[in-house]
N, C-alpha and C positions, 0 to 999 in steps of 0.2 A: 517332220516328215520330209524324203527326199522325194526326187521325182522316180515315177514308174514306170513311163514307157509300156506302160497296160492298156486294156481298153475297157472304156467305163460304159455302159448302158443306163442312157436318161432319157426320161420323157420332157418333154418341150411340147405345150398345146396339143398334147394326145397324139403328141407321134414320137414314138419309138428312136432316138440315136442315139449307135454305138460308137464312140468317142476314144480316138487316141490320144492319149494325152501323157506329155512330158513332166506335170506337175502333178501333187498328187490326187489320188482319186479322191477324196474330201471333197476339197477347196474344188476341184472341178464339177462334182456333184453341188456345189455350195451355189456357184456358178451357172449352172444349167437352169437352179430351181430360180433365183433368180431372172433369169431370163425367161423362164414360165413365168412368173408372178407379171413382170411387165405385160406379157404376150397377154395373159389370162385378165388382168387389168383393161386392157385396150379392150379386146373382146367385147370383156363387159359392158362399158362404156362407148362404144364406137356401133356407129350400122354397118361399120365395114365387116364383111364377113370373110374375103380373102387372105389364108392364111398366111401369103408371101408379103402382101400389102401392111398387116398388122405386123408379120416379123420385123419389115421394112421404119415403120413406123416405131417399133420398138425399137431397135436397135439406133432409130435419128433419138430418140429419147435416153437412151444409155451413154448416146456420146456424147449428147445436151448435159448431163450430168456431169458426166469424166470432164467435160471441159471448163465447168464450171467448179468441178473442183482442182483440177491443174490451176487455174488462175489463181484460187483461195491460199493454196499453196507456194505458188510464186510471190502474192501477197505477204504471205506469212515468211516466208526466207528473205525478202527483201525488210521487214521490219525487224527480223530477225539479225541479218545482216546491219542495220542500220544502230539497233542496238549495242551488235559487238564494236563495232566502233566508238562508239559511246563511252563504254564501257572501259576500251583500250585505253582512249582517248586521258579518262578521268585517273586509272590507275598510272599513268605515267607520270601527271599533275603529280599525284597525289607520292611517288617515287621520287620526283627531283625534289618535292615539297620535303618530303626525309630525308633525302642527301645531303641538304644545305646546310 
């Protein structure tokens, strides 16, 4: 699916946004409810009753995540990386080993 350039109508904590969006309406509806689930999670769980407070908090918890998985990822490309080397490293051995 390309992008749209449409506008998507979601609810978020019982309120109503109509959403412009360049990607598509799916993945951005996928997105919204997501970001309901957190908000509605907090809710739950919290005495906080303000819903800009609980967005607030939602959203430090969304980027607690993405940034915990950016690392994961930088993690995984640098062992990944460290592998190709390795890798390179043994097939060359193993290239002059057959040319001799």
């Amino acid at each position: 699916m390309g992008s749209t350039n449409e506008s998507v109508r979601v609810n978020i904590c019982g309120d109503e946004y109509s959403i412009k969006t360049d990607i598509d309406i799916e993945t951005t509806k996928k997105i919204a409810e997501y970001v309901n689930q957190k908000m509605m999670e907090l809710k739950r769980n919290s005495p906080i009753r303000d819903n800009l407070k609980i967005a607030v908090l939602s959203a430090l918890n969304i980027a607690g995540e993405l940034h915990e998985y950016r690392e994961r990822c930088e993690k995984a490309q640098k062992k990944l990386s460290d592998f190709e080397h390795k890798a390179t490293t043994l097939f060359q051995k193993i290239e002059s080993g057959i040319s001799e």
